[in-house]
N, C-alpha and C positions, 0 to 999 in steps of 0.2 A: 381888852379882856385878858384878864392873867391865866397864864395856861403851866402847867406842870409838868417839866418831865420825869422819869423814875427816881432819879439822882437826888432832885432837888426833895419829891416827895418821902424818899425812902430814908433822907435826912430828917426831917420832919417829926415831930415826937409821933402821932397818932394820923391816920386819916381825917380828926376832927378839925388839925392844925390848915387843913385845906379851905380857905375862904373868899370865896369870891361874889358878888352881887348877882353875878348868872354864870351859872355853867352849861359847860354846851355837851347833850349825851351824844353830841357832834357826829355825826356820820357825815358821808358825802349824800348816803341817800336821802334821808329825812331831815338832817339841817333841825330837830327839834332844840330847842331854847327852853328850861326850866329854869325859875328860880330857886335860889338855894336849898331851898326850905320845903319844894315841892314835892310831893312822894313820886318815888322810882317804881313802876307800874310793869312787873314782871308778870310771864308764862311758864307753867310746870309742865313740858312734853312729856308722858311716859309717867304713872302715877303707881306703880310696884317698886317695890326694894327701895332703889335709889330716889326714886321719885316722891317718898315718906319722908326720906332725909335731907330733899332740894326745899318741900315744902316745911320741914323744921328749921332749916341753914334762913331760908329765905325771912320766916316771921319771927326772928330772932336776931333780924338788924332792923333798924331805926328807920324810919318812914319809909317802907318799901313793902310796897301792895300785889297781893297777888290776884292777880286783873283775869286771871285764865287758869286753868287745868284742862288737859286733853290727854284725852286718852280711846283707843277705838274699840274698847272694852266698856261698855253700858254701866256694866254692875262695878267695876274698880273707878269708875267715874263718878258714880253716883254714891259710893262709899267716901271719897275723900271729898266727892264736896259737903256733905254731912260732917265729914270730919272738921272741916272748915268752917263751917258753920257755926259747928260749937265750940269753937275758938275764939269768934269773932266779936264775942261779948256785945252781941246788937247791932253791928255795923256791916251786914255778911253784904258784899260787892262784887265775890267772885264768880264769873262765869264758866262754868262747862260746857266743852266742844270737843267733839270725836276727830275731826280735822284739824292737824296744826296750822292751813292754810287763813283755817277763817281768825285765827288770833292775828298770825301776819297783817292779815287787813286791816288791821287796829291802827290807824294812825296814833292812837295816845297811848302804844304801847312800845315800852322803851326797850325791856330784855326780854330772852329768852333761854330758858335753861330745859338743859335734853338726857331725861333720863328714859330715852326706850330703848331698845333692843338695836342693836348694834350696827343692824343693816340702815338704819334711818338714821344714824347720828351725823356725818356728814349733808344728808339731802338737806334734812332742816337746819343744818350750819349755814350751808348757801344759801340757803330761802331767805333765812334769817337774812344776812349778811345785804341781799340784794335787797331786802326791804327795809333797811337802814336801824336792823336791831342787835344790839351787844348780846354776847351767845355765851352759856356758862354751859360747859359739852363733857358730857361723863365719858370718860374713857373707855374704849378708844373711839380718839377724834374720828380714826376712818377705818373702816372693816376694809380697803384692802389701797396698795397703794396710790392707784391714779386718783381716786376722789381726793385720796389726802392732800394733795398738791394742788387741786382746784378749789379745795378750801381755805388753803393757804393764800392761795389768788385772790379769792374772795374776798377777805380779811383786807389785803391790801387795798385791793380798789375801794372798796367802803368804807373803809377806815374805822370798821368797829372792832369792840374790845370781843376778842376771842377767850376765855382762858378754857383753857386743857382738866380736868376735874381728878389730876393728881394732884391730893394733898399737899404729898411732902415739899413740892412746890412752895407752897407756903411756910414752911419751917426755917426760920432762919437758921438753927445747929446741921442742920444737912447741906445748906446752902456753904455755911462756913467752914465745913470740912470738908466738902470740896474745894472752896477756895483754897484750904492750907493745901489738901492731894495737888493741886495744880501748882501751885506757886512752889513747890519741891518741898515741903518741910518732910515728908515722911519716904522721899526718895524718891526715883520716877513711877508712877504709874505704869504697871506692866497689862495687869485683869483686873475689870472688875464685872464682878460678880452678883447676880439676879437670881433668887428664889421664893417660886412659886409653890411650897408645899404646906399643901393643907389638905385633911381627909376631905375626900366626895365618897361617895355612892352611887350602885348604877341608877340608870335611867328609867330599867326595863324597856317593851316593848309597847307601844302606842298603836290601835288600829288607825287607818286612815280610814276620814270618815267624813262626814258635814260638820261643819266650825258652828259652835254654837250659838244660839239665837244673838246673845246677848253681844256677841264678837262681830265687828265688822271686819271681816277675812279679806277684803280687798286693803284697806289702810292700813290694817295689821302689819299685814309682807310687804307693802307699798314697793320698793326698786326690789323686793327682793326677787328671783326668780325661782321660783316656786309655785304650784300650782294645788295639790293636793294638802290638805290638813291632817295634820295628828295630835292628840294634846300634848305629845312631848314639844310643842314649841309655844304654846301660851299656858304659864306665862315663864318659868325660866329656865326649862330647859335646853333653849335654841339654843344658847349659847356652844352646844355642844355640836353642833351643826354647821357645816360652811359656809350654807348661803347665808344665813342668819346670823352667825358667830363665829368665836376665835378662839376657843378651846380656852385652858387656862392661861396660854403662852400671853394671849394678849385679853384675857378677861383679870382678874386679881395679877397678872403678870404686868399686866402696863405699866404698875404703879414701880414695881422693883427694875425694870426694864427700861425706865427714864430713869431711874436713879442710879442705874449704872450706866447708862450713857449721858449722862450730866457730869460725872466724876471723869469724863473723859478731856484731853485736850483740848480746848477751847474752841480750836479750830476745825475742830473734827464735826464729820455733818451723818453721812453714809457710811457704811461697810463697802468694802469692796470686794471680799467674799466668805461667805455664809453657809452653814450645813445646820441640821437638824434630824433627831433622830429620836425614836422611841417607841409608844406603843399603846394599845388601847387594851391591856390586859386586864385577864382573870372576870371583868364584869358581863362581856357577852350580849351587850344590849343592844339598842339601835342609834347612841350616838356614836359620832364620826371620827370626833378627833380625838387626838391620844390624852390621856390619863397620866401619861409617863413621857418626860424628853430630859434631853441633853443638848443643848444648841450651843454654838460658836459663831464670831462675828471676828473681823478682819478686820481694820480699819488703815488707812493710808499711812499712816505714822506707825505701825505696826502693835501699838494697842489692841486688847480680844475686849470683847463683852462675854460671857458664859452666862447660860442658863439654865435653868431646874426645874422642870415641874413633877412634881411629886403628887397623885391624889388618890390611891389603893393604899385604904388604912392596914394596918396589919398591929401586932401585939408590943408596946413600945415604940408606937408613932413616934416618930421625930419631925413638929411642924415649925417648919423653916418661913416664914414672909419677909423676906431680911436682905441685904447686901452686906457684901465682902468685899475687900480691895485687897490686893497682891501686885507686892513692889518688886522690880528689877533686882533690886539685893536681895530680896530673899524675906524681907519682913510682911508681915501681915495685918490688916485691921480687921478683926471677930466681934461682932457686936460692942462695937464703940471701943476697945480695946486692942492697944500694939502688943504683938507678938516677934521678936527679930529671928532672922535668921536661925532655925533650927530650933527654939528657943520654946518650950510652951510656958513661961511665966508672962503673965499679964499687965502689961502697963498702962497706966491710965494716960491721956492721952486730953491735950486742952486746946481750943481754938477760938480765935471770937467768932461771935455771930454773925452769917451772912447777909448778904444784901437779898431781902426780900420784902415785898409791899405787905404793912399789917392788918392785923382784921382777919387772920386768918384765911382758907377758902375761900368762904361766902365772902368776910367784911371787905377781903380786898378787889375783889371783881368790882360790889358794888363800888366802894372805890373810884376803883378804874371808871368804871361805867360814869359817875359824877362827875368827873376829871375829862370824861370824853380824851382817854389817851391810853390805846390801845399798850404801849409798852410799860404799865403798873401794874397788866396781868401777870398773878402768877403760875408761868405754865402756857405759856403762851402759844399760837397757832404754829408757827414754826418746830418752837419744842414740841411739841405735840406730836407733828408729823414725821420729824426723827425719829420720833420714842416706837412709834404705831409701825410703821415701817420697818424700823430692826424686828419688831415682831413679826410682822407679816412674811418678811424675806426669810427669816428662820420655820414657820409655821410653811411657807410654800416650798420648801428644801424638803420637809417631809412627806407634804405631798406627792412630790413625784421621786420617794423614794421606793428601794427594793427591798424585801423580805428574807432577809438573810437568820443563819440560826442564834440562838437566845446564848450565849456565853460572851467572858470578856475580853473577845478578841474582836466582837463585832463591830464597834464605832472604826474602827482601820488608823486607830492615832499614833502609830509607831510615829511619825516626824514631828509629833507635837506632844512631847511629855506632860504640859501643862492637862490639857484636853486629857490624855490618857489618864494620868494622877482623877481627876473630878468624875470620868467618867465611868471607873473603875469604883469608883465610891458609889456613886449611883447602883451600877449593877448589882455589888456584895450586898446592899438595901432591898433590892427586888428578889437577887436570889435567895439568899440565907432569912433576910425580915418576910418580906411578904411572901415566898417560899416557893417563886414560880421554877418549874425544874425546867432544864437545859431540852431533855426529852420531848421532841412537838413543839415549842415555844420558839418563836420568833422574833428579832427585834424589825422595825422598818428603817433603812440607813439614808437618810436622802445626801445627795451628793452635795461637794460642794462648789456652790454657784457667783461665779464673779457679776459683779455688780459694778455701773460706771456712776458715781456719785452723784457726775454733774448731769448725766440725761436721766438719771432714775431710770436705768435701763440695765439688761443683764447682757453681756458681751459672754462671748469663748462658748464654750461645752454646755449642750442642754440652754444653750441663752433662747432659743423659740420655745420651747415647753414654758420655762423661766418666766420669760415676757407675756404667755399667755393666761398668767397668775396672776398682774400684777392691775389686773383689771378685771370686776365680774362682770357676766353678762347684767342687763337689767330689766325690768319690766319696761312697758309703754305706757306713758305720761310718766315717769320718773329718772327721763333720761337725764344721764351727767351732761353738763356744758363741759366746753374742754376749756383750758385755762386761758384759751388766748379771749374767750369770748365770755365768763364767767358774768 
């Protein structure tokens, strides 16, 4: 049986160029055998937002069925399989279930793709994984770091195709400018730089109350720990919540947040220490995390990561979703554009195409998944848990930070002009745009926290607080396996 590795594929003109008499969507668990020609027999977890754009992405590649939608919401269930229906010009096969357990049980089902809420993207990674199904996982892979690593395990022992549901992954021009940042053509890599700014709006205030009819509140929070309902978490405002989510650092942030640590050294995995800082101003409601940051990230080789989230609109919004790179000499790349040394005239700047699997997001998973060869994902379960983790480690730096006053002397960057430079820009934004005064106004400074790369462990000052982040508690029946036993 001829089998593909990335190299040979990504040589290849298209995905179509792949042919073989049997493909194996090969796991170690399920061993299924399809012929060529047979359809790829996908699951839609999670049927809001992302889960409109798994089941567009999905019926808009080439013999690939969607076998299941679940969701533990009645009435978002029972709208998208309507919607399905009238898609399916006569032929409608799809099943709806509140449980992603009962899809798992499908032996003739080959993927699964995970667009719910953040606290469940890991559990059903593993499930998936141990029931010998390829996992296509909206970002982020894992809401905090210990699952993310037993997903990673996961992946290896089953041998299925993981990819990570950052795009840019897919793009070969980002892939190839990182390859030129890494190969020196634009100098050494000193920062690169992650921004998360885009308006929100508050939350308000939600009573706590009974989950509604239509909502099964046990599957809802499934690991999450949580026991009381308010509507501010079905269906998108958890995100702003910890048990449930990641604020924007690592909700729209994932995406710019692997793309600056992708542009990093090759060799580079972890930070070794980390801070985070900001603030949940001016909206006064009842989500948790901040609205506003500034984070920094170490790495062994002495490379930063910086990050941004910006979300209190004010008059002359400035929305940033973008990366920056900042070279050791002094030059800059601004939106696809070199700037040298001191310099603000704009040079155009060329590179060829990187190596990545085509077909886009969706074409290339399924791809992968055809191929039964986990390394054609783009975005893969390891990248993934890098990317998800510099967030986490920044987002838990804030947590257990302190309440010092609103001017720009608060981030403490006197030894790190870089830092001071970005986050001096920040502040003149908060104070002077959005117009919050120094009078009363607080920033939160979380300290910064060494990290040992190779235990995924916090070492030195505050490492027991540190460490006690780096894992949630979880409900009962939703307990994590540890990796040795995944």
């Amino acid at each position: 049986m001829a089998r593909f590795n990335r190299r040979e594929f990504i040589q290849s003109s298209s995905a179509a160029a792949v042919s073989t008499p049997f493909l194996i969507t090969g796991t170690k668990a399920s061993g299924n055998v399809l012929g060529a020609n047979d359809r790829l027999r996908i699951a839609v977890a999670g049927l809001n937002g992302r889960g409109r754009s798994h089941m567009d992405g999905w019926l808009g590649q080439e013999n690939v069925e969607i076998a299941y939608v679940i969701d533990p919401d009645e009435s978002v269930l029972s709208g998208a399989m309507s919607n399905l229906e009238g898609r399916s010009k006569g032929k409608f096969s799809t099943k709806g279930v509140t449980d992603v357990r009962e899809a798992l049980d499908d032996k003739t089902l080959d993927a699964i793709s995970v667009a719910t809420p953040n606290h469940w993207h890991t559990m059903i990674t593993i499930w998936a994984a141990q029931a010998g199904k390829h996992v296509y996982v909206e970002k982020p892979m894992s809401h905090d770091c210990a699952e993310g690593r037993v997903a990673v395990e996961a992946q290896k022992k089953y041998g299925v195709v993981v990819q990570h549901g950052t795009q840019r992954r897919s793009d070969a021009g980002t892939a190839g400018l990182h390859e030129a940042i890494q190969a020196g053509k634009f100098g050494r890599l000193k920062i690169a730089y992650g921004y998360c700014c885009k308006p929100r709006g508050s939350i308000g205030t939600k009573a706590v109350g009974m989950a509604p009819s239509n909502l099964d509140w046990n599957l809802w929070r499934g690991p999450a720990d949580i026991e009381e309902y308010h509507a501010n978490y079905a269906h998108y405002n958890w995100h702003w919540f910890w048990k449930t989510g990641n604020g924007d650092m690592n909700n729209q942030g994932t995406h710019q947040l692997d793309v600056a640590r992708w542009a990093l050294d090759t060799d580079q995995t972890h930070p070794i220490r980390v801070m985070g800082m900001g603030g949940r101003f001016q909206w006064g409601d009842q989500g948790e995390t901040p609205n506003t940051m500034f984070a920094a990230a170490e790495y062994p080789n002495g490379q930063f990561v910086f990050f941004n989230v910006r979300n209190v609109n004010y008059k002359n919004y400035h929305r940033q979703v973008e990366n920056e790179y900042y070279f050791e000499d002094g030059g800059r790349i601004i939106r696809d554009k070199y700037y040298a040394k001191g310099s603000n005239e704009a040079q155009s700047i060329s590179y060829d195409p990187g190596k990545v699997t085509p077909g886009g997001n969706w074409g290339s998973f399924i791809a992968a998944c055809r191929a039964g060869d986990p390394s054609l994902a783009n975005g893969n379960a390891l990248d993934a848990h890098y990317a998800c983790v510099l967030g986490h480690l920044m987002n838990n730096s804030y947590r257990l930070g302190e309440q010092v006053p609103f001017n720009a002397q608060a981030g403490g960057f006197s030894n790190n002009s870089d830092a001071s430079e970005h986050f001096h820009k920040l502040h003149d934004i908060m104070s002077n745009g959005v117009g919050i005064a120094e009078d009363g106004a607080e920033y939160t400074v979380g300290p910064w926290l060494s990290y040992n790369p190779e235990t995924e462990s916090h070492v030195g000052d505050r490492a027991d607080e540190a460490n006690a982040l780096l894992k949630d508690p979880r409900r009962t029946g939703f307990e994590l396996p540890s990796s040795a036993n995944v």
